[in-house]
ZAMARGU-4260 file (C-alpha; in steps of 0.2 Angstrom, whole numbers, plus 5000, padded with zeros to 4 digits):
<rodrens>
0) 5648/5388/5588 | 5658/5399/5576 | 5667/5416/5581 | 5654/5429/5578 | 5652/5447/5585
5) 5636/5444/5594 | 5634/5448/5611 | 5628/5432/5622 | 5607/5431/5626 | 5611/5434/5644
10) 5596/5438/5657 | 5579/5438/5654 | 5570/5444/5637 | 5556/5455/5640 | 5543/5455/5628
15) 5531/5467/5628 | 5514/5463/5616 | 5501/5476/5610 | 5485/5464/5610 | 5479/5452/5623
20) 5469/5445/5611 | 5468/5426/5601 | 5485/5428/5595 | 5493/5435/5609 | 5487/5423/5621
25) 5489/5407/5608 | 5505/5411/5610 | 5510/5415/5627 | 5497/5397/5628 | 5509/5389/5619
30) 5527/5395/5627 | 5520/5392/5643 | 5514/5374/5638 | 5532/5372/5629 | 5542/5374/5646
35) 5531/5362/5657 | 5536/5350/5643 | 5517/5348/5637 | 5516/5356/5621 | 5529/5357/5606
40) 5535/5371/5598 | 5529/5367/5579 | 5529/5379/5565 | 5542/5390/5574 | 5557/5392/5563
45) 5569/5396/5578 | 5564/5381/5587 | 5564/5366/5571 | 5574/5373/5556 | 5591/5368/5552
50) 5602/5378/5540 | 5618/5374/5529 | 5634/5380/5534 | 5650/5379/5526 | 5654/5369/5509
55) 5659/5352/5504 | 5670/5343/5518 | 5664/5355/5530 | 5645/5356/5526 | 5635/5352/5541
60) 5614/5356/5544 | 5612/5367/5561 | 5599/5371/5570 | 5597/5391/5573 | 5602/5390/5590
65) 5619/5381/5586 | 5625/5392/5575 | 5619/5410/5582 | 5615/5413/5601 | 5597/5414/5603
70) 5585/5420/5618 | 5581/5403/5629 | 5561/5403/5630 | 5565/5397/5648 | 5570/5415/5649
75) 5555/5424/5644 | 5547/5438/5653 | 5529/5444/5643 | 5516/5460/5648 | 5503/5466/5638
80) 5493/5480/5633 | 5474/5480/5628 | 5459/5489/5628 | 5450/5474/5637 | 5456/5473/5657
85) 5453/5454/5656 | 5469/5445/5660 | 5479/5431/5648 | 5470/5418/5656 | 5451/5423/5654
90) 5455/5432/5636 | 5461/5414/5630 | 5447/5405/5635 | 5436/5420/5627 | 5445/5417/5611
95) 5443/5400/5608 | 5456/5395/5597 | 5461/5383/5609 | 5452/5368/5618 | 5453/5372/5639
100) 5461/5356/5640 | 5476/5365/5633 | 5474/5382/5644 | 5473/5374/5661 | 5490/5367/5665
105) 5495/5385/5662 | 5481/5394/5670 | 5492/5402/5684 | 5505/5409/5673 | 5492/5416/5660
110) 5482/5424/5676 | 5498/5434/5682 | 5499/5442/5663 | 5484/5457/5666 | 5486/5471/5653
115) 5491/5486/5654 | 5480/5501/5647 | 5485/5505/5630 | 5485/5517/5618 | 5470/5518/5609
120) 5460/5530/5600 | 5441/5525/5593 | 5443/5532/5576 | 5459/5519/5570 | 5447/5505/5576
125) 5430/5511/5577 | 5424/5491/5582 | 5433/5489/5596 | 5426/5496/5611 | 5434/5494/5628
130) 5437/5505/5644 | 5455/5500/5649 | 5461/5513/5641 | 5475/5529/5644 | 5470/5546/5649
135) 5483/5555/5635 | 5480/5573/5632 | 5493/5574/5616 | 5500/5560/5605 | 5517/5562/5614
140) 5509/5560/5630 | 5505/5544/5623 | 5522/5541/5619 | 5527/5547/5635 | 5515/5535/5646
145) 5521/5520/5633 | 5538/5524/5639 | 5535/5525/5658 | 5527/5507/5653 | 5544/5499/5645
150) 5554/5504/5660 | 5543/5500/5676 | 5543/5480/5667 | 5562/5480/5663 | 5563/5487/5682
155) 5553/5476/5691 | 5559/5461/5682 | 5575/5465/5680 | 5575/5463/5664 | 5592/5463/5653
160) 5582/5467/5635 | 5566/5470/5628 | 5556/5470/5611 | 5539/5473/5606 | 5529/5465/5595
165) 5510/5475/5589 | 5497/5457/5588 | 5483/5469/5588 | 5469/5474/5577 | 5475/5484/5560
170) 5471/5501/5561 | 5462/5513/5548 | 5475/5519/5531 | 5486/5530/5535 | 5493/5534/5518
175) 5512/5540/5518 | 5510/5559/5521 | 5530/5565/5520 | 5527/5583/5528 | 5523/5574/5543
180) 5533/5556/5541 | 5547/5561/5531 | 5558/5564/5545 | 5560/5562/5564 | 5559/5580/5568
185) 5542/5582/5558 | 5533/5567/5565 | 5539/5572/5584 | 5533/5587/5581 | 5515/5582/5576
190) 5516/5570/5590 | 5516/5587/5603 | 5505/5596/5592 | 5492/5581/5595 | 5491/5577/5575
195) 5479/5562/5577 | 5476/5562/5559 | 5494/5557/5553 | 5499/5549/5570 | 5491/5533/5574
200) 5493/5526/5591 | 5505/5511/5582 | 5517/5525/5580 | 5516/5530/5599 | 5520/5511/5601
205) 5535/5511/5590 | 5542/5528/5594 | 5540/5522/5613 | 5550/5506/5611 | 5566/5513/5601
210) 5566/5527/5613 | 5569/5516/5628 | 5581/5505/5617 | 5568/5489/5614 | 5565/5483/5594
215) 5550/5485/5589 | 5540/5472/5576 | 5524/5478/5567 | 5513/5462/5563 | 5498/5472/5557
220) 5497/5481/5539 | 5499/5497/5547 | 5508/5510/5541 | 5519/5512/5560 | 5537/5509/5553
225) 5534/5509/5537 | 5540/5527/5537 | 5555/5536/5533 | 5554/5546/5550 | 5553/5529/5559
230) 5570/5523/5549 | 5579/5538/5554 | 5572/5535/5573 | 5578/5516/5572 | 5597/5522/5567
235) 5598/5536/5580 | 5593/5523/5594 | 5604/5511/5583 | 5587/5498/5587 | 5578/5485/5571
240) 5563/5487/5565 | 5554/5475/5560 | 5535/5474/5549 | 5523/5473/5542 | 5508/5462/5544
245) 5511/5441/5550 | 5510/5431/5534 | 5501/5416/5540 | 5487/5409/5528 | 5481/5413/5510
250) 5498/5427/5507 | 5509/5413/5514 | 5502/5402/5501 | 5501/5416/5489 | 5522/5417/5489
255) 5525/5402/5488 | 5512/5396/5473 | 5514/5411/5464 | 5534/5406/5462 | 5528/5388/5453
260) 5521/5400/5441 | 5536/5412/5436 | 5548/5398/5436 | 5537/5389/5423 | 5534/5402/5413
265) 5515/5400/5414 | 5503/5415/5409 | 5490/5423/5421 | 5474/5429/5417 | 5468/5432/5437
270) 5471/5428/5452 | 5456/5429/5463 | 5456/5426/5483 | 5442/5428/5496 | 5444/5424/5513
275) 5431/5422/5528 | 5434/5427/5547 | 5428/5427/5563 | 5439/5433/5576 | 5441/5451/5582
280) 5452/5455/5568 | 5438/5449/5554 | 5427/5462/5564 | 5440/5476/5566 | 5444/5473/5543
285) 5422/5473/5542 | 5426/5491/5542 | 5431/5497/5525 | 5444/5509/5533 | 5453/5498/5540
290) 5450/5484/5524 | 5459/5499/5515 | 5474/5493/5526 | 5474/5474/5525 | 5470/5476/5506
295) 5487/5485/5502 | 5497/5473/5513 | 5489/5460/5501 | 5491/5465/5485 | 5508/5470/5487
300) 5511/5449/5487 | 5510/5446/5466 | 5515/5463/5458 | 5534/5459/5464 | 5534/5442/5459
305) 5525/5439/5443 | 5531/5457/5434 | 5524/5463/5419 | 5537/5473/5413 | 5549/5457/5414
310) 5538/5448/5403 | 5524/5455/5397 | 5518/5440/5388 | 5513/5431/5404 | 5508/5445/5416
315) 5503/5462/5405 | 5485/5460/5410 | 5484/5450/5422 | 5469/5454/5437 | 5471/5453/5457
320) 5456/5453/5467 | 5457/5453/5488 | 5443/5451/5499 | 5439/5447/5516 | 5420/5444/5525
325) 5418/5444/5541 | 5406/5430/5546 | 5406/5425/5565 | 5402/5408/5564 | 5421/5405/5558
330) 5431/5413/5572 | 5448/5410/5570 | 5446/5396/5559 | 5448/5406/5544 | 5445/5400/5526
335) 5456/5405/5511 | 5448/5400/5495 | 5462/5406/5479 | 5455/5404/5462 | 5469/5406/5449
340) 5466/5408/5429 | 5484/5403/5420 | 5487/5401/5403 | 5500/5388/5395 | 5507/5382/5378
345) 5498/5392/5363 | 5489/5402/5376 | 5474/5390/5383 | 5469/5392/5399 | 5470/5381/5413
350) 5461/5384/5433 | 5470/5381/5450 | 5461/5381/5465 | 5467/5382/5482 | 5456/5381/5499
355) 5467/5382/5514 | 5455/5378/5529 | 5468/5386/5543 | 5468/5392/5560 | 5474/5412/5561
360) 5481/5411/5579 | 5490/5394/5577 | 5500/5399/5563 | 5503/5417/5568 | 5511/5410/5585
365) 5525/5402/5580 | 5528/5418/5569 | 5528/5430/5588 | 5541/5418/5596 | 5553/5418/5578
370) 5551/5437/5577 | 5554/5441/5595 | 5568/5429/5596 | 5577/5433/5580 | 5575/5453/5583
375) 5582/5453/5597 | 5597/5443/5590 | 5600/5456/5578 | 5600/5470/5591 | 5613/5460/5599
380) 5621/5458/5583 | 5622/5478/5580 | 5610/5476/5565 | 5598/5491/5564 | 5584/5501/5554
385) 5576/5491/5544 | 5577/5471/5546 | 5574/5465/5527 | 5579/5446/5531 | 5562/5446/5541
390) 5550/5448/5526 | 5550/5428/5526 | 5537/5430/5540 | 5529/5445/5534 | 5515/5448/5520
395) 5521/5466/5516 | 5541/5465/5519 | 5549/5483/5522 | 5560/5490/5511 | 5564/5508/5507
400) 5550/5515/5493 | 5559/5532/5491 | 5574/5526/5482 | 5561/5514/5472 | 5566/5496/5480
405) 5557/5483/5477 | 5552/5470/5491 | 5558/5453/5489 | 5538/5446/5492 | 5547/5427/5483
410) 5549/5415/5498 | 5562/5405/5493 | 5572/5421/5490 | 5565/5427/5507 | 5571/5410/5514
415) 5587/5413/5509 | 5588/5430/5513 | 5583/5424/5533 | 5598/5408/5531 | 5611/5421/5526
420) 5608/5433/5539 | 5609/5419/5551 | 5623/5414/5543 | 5635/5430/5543 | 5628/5432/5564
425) 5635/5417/5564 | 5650/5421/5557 | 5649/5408/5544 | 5648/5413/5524 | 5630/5420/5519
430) 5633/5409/5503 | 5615/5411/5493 | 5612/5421/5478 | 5596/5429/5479 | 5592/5430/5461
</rodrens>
């Protein structure tokens, strides 16, 4: 391993997750099965991916871990918080994603895992309906009680660092509302004047974790960090932030389709994509509020990639069309179907069609273990505020809309905006032009 300023993955990683739900417990499933030898760790980016260093003579193809010092898995310490007191073990055999056969070996590590009572309020997810639930008389209450949370767990297992990661269900739209989320000082005090119309519960979460010096990961559409009052409480605790929303199935596909399209300078008409779902989340998006949030996550995807104003031959009128229907039958199995009207030479049109059959929690696991591990790698690193090189594993990448940037949505250009931070934490050359 090179020189690099990075301080060494000592001690035990505490990560703390909102959601005990399917993919929360795929997860924890998974890392658990990992150790005992019984499971592999596919579709995790930290665990399979080599990257390039160096040129010519030098070149070489290294995995993460050779090149940057990450977190051991052998050395993870998880809790919980949800709204539903059952512990890891019974919530994984409620969600059914995976077989028992695949739960079992690990049953007494998932039992131990019991959630804590979160942070909840009906209105943000008027589906869910459970009784472990906080007492909280003011949003910073909320906060408060959060924070008491994150230190008992580093306390009593001595933990050395912590992040937390949000795998709950997305919240209601909270549009940007700059009186209150413009800055720190106006969103704290909303939080004790018990503003529950501007201050979700997610932002309790958030504001909880960088006070007690933990990144924090958004992997829901929710608005949570997405917030100039959330950047400037990520640099005065000198924590990352990272969000929003897991990019797992029909955006993941979207980013790296829609790419063929640009680069061959085809024309499009529409692009049209329906999904169906059947786990919590396809309950908790049933709700048109909360829709509202998951459909701004998804259209985001094509308006940075194929830009009209860049050539308005092949995308002046083109038309985008989300949607996603609950239907019960499915669970987690979720269905992508992606219809998508080009037009080539002399302007005739051609059809793509795209049917991803995937599984939600088996893709979105791999991405909780990559994102916790490679946050905490950056807090280690001294990086802070917003971390763009995440918006590979993301379906709405953060980037800061009040001086007019425009998120990198490309995934190549997101892949090698992830190698080249590796890269530089490794103290190699970050070598690739993102143009």
């Amino acid at each position: 391993m090179k020189q690099n300023n990075v301080l060494p993955a000592e001690g035990k990683l505490g990560v703390m997750i909102v959601g005990c739900g399917a993919v929360a417990t795929t997860f924890l499933t998974g890392v658990f099965m990992v150790r005992k030898g019984l499971a592999k760790p596919i579709g995790s980016m930290t665990q399979y991916d080599k990257i390039r260093v160096g040129k010519g003579d030098n070149k070489k193809y290294l995995h993460y871990a050779d090149i940057v010092p990450l977190a051991k898995l052998d050395d993870l310490v998880f809790a919980t918080w949800d709204v539903y007191p059952q512990n890891a073990y019974q919530a994984a055999m409620y969600a059914e994603v995976l077989k028992e056969k695949d739960i079992e070996p690990v049953r007494q590590e998932l039992e131990k895992i019991v959630p804590l009572k979160a942070a909840f309020d009906k209105n943000y997810a008027k589906r869910i309906d459970g009784d472990n639930v906080k007492d909280c008389s003011t949003r910073w209450d909320m906060v408060e009680q959060l924070r008491e949370d994150i230190r008992r767990f580093r306390k009593d297992n001595d933990l050395q660092r912590v992040v937390v990661i949000w795998a709950a269900s997305t919240e209601i739209y909270v549009p940007p509302y700059m009186p209150v989320h413009g800055s720190l000082e106006n969103l704290e005090k909303a939080m004790k004047e018990n503003d529950t119309e501007h201050v979700a519960p997610s932002m309790c979460y958030a504001y909880a974790a960088l006070a007690e010096g933990a990144p924090f990961i958004m992997g829901a559409p929710n608005t949570t960090v997405d917030i100039p009052a959330m950047w400037e409480m990520a640099e005065k605790c000198k924590m990352p932030i990272a969000g929003k929303d897991f990019k797992t199935g029909q955006t993941l596909v979207k980013s790296g389709f829609a790419p063929i399209i640009s680069t061959r300078c085809l024309g499009l008409n529409g692009w049209f994509s329906t999904n169906i779902l059947g786990n919590r989340d396809g309950l908790v998006l049933d709700e048109p509020e909360n829709f509202k949030t998951k459909e701004v996550s998804k259209l985001s995807t094509l308006e940075t990639i194929l830009q009209p104003e860049d050539q308005p031959d092949l995308y002046m009128d083109y038309y985008h069309k989300v949607r996603i229907n609950y239907y019960p039958p499915r669970n987690d199995n979720k269905e992508g179907w992606d219809n998508i009207d080009i037009f080539g030479w002399m302007g005739y049109p051609m059809q793509i069609k795209i049917n991803f059959l995937c599984r939600d929690s088996i893709l979105a696991a791999p991405l909780l273990l990559d994102l916790c591990l490679l946050t905490d790698l950056a807090a280690r690193a001294g990086r802070y505020g917003i971390q763009r090189f995440m918006s590979f594993f993301m379906k709405s990448p953060m980037h800061d809309y009040t001086q007019k940037e425009t998120p990198v949505n490309n995934l190549y250009q997101q892949y090698s905006l992830l190698k080249n931070a590796i890269r530089e934490m490794g103290g190699y050359e970050p070598d690739e032009e993102i143009d």
